[in-house]
C-alpha positions as CSV (number, residue, x, y, z in Angstrom):
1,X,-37.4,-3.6,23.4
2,X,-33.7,-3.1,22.0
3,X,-33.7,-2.3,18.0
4,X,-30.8,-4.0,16.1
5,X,-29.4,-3.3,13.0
6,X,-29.4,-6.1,9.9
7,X,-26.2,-7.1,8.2
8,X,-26.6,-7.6,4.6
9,X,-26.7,-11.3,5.5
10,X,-29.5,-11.2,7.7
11,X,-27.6,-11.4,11.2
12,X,-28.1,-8.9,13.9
13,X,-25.7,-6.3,14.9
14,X,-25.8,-6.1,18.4
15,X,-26.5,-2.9,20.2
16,X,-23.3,-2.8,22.0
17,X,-20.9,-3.2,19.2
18,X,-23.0,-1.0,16.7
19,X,-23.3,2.0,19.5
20,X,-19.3,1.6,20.1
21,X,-19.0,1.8,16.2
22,X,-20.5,5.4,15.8
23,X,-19.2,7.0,19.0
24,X,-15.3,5.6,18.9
25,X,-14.6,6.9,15.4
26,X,-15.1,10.5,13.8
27,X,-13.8,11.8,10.8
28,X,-10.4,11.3,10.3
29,X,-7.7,13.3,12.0
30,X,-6.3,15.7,9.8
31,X,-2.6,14.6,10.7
32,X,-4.0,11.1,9.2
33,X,-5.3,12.8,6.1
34,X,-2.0,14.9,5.8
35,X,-0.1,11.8,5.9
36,X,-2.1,9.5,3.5
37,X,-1.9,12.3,1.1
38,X,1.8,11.9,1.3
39,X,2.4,8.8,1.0
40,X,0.0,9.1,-2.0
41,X,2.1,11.6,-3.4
42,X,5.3,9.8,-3.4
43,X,3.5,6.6,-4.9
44,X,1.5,8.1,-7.6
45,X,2.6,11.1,-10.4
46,X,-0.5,11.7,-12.2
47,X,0.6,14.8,-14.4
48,X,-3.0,16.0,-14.9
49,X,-3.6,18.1,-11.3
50,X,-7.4,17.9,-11.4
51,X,-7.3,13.7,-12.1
52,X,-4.4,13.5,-9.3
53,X,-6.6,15.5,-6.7
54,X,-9.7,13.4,-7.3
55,X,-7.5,10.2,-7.3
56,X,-5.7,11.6,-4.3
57,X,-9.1,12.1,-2.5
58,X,-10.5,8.7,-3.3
59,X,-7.5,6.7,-2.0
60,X,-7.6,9.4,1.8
61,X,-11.2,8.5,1.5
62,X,-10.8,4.3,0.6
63,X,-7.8,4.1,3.6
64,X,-10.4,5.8,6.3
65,X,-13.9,5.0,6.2
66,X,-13.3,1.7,7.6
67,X,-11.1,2.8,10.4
68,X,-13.7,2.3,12.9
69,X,-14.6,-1.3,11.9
70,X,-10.8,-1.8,12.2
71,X,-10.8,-0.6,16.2
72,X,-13.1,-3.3,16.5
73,X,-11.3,-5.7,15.1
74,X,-8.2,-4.4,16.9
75,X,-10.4,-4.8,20.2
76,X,-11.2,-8.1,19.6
77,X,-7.8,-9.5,18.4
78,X,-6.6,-7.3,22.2
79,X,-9.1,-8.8,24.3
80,X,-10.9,-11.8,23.0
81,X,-12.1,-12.6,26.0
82,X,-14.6,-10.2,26.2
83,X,-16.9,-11.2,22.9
84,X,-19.2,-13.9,22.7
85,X,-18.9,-15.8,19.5
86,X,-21.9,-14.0,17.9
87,X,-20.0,-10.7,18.6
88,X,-16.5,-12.1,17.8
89,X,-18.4,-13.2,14.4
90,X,-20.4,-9.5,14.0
91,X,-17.1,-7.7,14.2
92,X,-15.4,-9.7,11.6
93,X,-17.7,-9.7,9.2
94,X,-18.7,-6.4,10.0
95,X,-15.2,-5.7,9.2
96,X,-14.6,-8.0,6.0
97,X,-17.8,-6.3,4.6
98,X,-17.1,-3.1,4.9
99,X,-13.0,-2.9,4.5
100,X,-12.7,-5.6,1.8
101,X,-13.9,-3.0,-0.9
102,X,-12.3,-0.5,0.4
103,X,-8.6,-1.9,0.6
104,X,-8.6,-3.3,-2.8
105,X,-9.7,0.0,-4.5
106,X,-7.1,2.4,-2.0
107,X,-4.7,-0.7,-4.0
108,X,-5.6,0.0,-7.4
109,X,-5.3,3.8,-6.9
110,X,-1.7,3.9,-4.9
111,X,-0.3,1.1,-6.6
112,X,-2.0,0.5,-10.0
113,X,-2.7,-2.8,-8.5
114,X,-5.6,-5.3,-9.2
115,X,-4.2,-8.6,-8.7
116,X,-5.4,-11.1,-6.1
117,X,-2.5,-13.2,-5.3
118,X,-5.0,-15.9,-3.3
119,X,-7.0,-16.2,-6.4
120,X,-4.8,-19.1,-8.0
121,X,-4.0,-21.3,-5.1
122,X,-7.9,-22.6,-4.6
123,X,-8.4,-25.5,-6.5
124,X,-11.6,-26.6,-5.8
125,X,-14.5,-23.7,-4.6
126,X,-15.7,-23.6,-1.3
127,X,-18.5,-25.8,0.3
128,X,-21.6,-23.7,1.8
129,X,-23.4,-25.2,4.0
């Protein structure tokens, strides 16, 4: 009998797409890592070195751990064809879970930015079923 995985909602992660996850993405390259850093660096001038290396980190860290849900995502949007709706549906919430944290924080730290633009524009809140 096949084990599955739990999503913090209760749905299943399916074998497939949960084995692809840990064996298509590592660590992060360290050309990737040399070039976030970069681009952090021409963003952000923190003056205090030891604040600027731990905020340095945090944003490298925030702008890779989700690279792998991304593939997937990637995969999906290339070949659409090959998901079932329950996997088309695992991957992209697989992918908001995980990412959605990540990319606003990587936002406050490179650009001192905490504003959601969407925020304003819903005028009435969302009907769960």
């Amino acid at each position: 009998m096949s084990e599955k995985k739990h999503l913090p909602n209760g749905k299943t992660l399916s074998k497939r797409i949960g084995q692809r996850s840990k064996a298509s993405h590592g660590a992060p390259s360290a050309k990737l890592q040399r070039l976030l850093t970069s681009i952090f660096n021409d963003y952000q001038s923190i003056p205090d070195p030891v604040i600027r290396d731990q905020v340095r980190h945090a944003f490298v860290f925030h702008m890779t751990d989700w690279a792998g849900d991304l593939e997937h995502l990637a995969d999906l949007y290339k070949h659409p064809e090959a998901y079932t709706k329950a996997q088309a549906g695992q991957v992209v919430a697989g992918f908001l879970y995980h990412a959605l944290g990540h990319v606003r924080a990587a936002g406050q730290l490179l650009l001192d930015y905490d504003v959601n633009p969407f925020a304003a524009r819903r005028k009435t809140p969302l009907k769960r079923s």
